[in-house]
Every structure is written in C-alpha cells, then in structure tokens.
N, C-alpha and C positions, 0 to 999 in steps of 0.2 A: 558575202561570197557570190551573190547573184550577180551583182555589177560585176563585180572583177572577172567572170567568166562571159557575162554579154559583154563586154568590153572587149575579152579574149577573143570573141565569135566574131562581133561586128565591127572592129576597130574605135574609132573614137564618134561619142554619141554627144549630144546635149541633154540640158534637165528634162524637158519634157518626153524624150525619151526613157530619161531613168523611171520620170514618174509613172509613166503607164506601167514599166518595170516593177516600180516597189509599190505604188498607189498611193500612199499620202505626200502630199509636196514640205511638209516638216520632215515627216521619216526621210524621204529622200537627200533634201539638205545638209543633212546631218550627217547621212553617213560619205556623202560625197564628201563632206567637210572632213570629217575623221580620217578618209582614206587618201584625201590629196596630205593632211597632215603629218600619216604615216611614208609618206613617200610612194605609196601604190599606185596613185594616180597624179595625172598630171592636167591641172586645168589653164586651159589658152584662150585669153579672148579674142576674137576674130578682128580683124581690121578694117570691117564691113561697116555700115551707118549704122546696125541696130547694137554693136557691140555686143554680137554674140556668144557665149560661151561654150566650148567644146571641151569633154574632158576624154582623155587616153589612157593607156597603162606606159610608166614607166617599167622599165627593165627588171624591176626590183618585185612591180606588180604582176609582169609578165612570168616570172620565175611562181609565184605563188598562184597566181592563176592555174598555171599547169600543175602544181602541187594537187589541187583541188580537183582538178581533174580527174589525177589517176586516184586520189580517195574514194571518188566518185566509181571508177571502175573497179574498186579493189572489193567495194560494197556491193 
C-alpha cells in the first residue's frame, strides 16, 4: 500500500527510491515484483547507458491507490 500511494503522490520513481521507502532491497524487490505482476504497476527501462529502471502506476493501480486513500480518510 505504501508504494502504490508514493507512486500516487510522486509519479513514477526508481528502486532506490522505493528502498529508502520500504528499507530492505529484498522486501522491496518483491513487492515491486508482485505488483508489476498484479497489473498495478508498470515497470519501464530507460533508454539511457545505465538502463535504468522507473516504475509507475497503471490505471488499474491508479484506481486502488485512490481506494486506499479514502480508507485512509474514512479511519
């Protein structure tokens, strides 16, 4: 749930941002892994030298991001 709403706040980020986010670089992988899986996110590698990766919310993740939101305000 934390990605998917820093994602909603800040558009699209890289791992080392997620990691500062969630702290371990396994936990992170994995859930970024789960939720590109699930369709909520969308990971792009850059067309740069270092082949970087950026990931986003797709439309699907954008919908459940905001679900999470208003839970968040209903709490």
């Amino acid at each position: 749930m934390r990605i998917l709403c820093a994602l909603a706040d800040k558009g699209a980020m890289n791992f080392t941002e997620f990691k500062r986010l969630v702290g371990s670089p396994t936990t992170t992988s994995s859930c970024l892994r789960g939720l590109v899986g699930a369709g909520l996110v969308r990971k792009e590698i850059q067309a740069d030298r270092y082949r970087s990766v950026r990931y986003s919310l797709t439309d699907r993740g954008s919908r459940v991001a905001k679900l999470i939101r208003n839970l968040e305000k209903a709490l």
